[in-house]
C-alpha positions in Angstrom: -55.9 69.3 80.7 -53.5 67.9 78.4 -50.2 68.9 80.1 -51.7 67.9 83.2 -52.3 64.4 82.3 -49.3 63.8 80.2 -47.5 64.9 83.8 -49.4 62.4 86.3 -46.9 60.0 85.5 -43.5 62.0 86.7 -45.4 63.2 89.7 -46.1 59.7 90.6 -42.7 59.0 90.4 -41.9 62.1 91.8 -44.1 60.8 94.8 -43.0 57.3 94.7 -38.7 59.0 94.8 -40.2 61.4 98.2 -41.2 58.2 99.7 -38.4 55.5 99.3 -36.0 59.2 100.6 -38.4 59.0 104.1 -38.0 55.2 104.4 -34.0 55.9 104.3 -34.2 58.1 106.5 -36.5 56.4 109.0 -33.6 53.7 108.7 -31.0 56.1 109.5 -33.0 57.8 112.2 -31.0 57.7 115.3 -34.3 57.9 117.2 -34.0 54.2 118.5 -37.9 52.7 117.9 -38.5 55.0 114.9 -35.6 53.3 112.8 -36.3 50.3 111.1 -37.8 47.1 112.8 -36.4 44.3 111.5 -38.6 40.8 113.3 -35.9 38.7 114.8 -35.3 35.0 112.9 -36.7 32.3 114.9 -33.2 30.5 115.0 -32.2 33.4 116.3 -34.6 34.1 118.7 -34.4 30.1 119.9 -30.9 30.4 120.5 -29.7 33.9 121.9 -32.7 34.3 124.1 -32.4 30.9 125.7 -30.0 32.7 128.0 -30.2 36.3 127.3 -32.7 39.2 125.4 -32.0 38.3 121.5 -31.0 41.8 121.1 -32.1 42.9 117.6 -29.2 42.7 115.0 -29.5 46.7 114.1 -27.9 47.6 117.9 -24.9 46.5 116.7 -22.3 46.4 113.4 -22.1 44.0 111.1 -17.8 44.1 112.5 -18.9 43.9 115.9 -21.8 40.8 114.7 -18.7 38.9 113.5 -16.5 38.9 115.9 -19.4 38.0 117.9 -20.5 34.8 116.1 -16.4 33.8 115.1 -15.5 33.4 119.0 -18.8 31.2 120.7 -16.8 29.3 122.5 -16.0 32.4 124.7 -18.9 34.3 124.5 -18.7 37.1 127.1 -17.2 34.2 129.5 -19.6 31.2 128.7 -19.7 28.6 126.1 -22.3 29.1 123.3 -21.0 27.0 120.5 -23.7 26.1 117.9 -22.9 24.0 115.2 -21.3 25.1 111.9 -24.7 25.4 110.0 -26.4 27.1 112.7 -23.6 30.0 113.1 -23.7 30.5 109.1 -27.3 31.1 109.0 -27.6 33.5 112.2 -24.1 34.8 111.1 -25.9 35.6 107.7 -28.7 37.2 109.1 -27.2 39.3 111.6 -24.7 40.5 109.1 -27.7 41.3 106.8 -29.5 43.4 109.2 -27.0 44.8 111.4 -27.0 48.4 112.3 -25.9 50.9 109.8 -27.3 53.8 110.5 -26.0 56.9 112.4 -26.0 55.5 116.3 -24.6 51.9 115.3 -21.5 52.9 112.8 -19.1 52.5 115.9 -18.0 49.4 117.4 -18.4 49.3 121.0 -15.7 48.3 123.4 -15.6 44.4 123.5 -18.7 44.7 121.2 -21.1 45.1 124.5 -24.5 47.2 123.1 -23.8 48.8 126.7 -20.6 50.2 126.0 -21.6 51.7 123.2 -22.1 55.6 123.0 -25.4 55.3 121.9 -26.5 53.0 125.0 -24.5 55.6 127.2 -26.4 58.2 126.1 -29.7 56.8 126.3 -28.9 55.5 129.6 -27.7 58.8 131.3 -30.7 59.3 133.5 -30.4 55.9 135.0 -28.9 55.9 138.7 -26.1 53.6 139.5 -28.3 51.8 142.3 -31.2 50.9 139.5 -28.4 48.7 137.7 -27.9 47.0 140.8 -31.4 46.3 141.9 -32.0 42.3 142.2 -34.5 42.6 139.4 -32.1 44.4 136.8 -28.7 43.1 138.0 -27.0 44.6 135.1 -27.1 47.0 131.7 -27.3 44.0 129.9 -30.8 43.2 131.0 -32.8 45.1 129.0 -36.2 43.2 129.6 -36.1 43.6 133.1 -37.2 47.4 132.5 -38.0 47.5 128.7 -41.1 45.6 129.1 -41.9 44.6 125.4 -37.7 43.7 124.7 -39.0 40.1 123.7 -40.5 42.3 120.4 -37.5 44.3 119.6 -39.2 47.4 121.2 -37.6 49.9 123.8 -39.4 52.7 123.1 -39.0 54.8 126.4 -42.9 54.8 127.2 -42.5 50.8 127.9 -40.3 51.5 130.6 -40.9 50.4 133.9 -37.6 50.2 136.4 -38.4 47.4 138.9 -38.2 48.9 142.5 
């Protein structure tokens, strides 16, 4: 009894290493949905999605995030300049919970989330006529068929491609 007790504390820590291991690797999990949610920052969220899905910040690199936020004022072809104070904070944020895990490493193309190897992949089963329906219009839409995208999630059983 006495070895047993003067033990409880290592296999609580024991217990306590095991767990913070499975949260890193949920993190690094390049199972889409099962990595780590991070809720999207209401700046965030007031400004990207005022004209497009605020795609969450882990779908791309912090390098990619950058570039992103340094050149606004041609931002894939429009002008979304904020002000100084505003680009620091959602600069800061994105930079802060950017993608690191396996999927996200790379930096796409241009920094499109579509261009990336990941998005490619996840994407193969999708006919060239779906990205062209009215509804959908382009890779880039992802709420038109991920149904909860305003959340962050794309799990695959939210699907629905508009006909």
């Amino acid at each position: 009894m006495f070895q047993i007790r003067n033990s409880l504390p290592r296999i609580a820590l024991g217990l306590l290493a095991a767990l913070s291991l499975a949260q890193v690797a949920l993190a690094d999990d390049d199972g889409g949905d099962r990595g780590r949610r991070v809720p999207l920052l209401p700046k965030y969220k007031q400004e990207c999605a005022a004209c497009h899905t605020a795609y969450p910040a882990g779908m791309l690199p912090a390098a990619s995030w950058q570039r992103i936020m340094g050149n606004l004022s041609k931002h894939y072809g429009a002008d979304a300049s904020l002000d100084p104070a505003t680009v620091k904070e959602l600069s800061g944020w994105l930079g802060a919970n950017a993608g690191t895990y396996k999927r996200v490493r790379e930096e796409p193309p241009q920094d499109r989330i579509t261009r990336s190897a990941w998005f490619i992949r996840k994407h193969d089963e999708v006919s060239a006529a779906s990205w062209k329906l009215p509804a959908v219009k382009s890779a880039a839409n992802c709420a038109a068929c991920h149904t909860q995208a305003d959340k962050g999630d794309f799990n695959e059983h939210n699907v629905r491609i508009p006909r």
